[in-house]
PLY file of the C-alpha trace (Angstrom):
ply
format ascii 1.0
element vertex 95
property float x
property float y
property float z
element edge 94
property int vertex1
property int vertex2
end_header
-1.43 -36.98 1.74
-4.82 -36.67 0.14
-5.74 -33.42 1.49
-2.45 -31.72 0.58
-3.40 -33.17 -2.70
-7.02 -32.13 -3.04
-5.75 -28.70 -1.66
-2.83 -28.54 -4.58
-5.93 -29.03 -7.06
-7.93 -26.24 -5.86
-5.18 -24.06 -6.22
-2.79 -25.48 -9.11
-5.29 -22.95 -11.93
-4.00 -20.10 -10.17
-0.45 -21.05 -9.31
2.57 -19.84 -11.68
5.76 -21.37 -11.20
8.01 -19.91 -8.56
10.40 -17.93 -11.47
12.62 -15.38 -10.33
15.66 -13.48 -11.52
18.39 -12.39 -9.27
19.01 -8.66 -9.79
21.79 -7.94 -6.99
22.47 -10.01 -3.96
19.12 -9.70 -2.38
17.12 -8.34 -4.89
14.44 -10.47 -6.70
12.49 -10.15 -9.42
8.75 -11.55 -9.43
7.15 -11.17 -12.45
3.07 -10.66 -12.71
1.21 -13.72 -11.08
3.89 -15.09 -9.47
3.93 -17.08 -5.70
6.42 -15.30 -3.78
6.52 -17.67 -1.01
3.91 -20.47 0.14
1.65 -21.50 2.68
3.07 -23.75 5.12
6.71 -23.94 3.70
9.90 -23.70 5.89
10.61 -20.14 6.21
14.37 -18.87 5.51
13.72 -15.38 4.39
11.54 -12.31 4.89
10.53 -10.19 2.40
11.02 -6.41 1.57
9.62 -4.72 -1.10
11.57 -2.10 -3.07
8.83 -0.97 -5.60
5.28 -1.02 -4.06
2.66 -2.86 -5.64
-0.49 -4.54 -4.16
0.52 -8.09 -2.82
-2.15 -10.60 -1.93
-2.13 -13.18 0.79
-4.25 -16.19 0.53
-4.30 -19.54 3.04
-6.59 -22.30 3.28
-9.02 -19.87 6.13
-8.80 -16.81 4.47
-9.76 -16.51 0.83
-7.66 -13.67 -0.50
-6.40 -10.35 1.85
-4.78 -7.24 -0.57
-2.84 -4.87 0.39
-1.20 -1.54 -1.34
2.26 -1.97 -0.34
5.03 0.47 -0.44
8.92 0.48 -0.96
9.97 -0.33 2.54
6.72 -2.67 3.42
8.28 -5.82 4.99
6.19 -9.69 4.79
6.73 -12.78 5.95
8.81 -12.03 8.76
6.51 -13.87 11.43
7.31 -17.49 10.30
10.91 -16.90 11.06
10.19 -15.12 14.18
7.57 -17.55 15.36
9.74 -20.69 13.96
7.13 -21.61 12.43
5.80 -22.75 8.54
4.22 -19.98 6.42
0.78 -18.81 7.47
-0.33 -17.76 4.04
1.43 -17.30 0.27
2.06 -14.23 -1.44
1.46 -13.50 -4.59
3.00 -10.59 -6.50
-0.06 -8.48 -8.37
2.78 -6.84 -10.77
6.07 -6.80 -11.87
0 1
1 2
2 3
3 4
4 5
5 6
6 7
7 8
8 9
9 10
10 11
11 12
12 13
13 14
14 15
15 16
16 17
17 18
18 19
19 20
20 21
21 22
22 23
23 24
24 25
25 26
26 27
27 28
28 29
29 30
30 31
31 32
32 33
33 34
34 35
35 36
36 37
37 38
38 39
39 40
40 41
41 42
42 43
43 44
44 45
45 46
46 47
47 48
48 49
49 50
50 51
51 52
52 53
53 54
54 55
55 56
56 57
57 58
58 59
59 60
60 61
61 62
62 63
63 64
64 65
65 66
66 67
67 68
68 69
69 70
70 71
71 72
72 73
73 74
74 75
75 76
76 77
77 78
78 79
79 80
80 81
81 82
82 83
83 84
84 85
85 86
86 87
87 88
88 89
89 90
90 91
91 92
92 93
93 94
């Protein structure tokens, strides 16, 4: 429990709160800043991205990993094909 806290502190100046706004169905909305999904949560969804902007990944190993993605780009797929808990977060770079 103390090194999930100490870990939460490290990050909590760069974290925004997980805010979204449904646009259709399964469209999303992530403003600037935002976590799109975290490191080591449950996964129940992947990701595909309909506008592309650069989306970073960081984890607890790996400081920060950027990528220019494109409409069509797909993340955070492995966790739910691996059954397993988020290797990383992403963060959304712009709207």
């Amino acid at each position: 429990m103390n090194i999930a806290k100490e870990r939460m502190s490290k990050i909590h100046p760069y974290a925004k709160a997980v805010t979204w706004k449904r646009i259709q169905d399964f469209s999303r909305f992530y403003p600037k800043n935002t976590m799109i999904c975290s490191e080591a949560e449950r996964a129940t969804e992947l990701y595909i991205i309909r506008r592309g902007h650069p989306v970073s990944k960081r984890s607890w190993t790996t400081r920060k990993c950027c990528w220019p993605a494109e409409a069509g780009d797909i993340f955070g797929e492995m966790a739910l094909l691996e059954n397993k808990p988020r290797s990383a977060s992403g963060i959304a770079h712009e709207d």
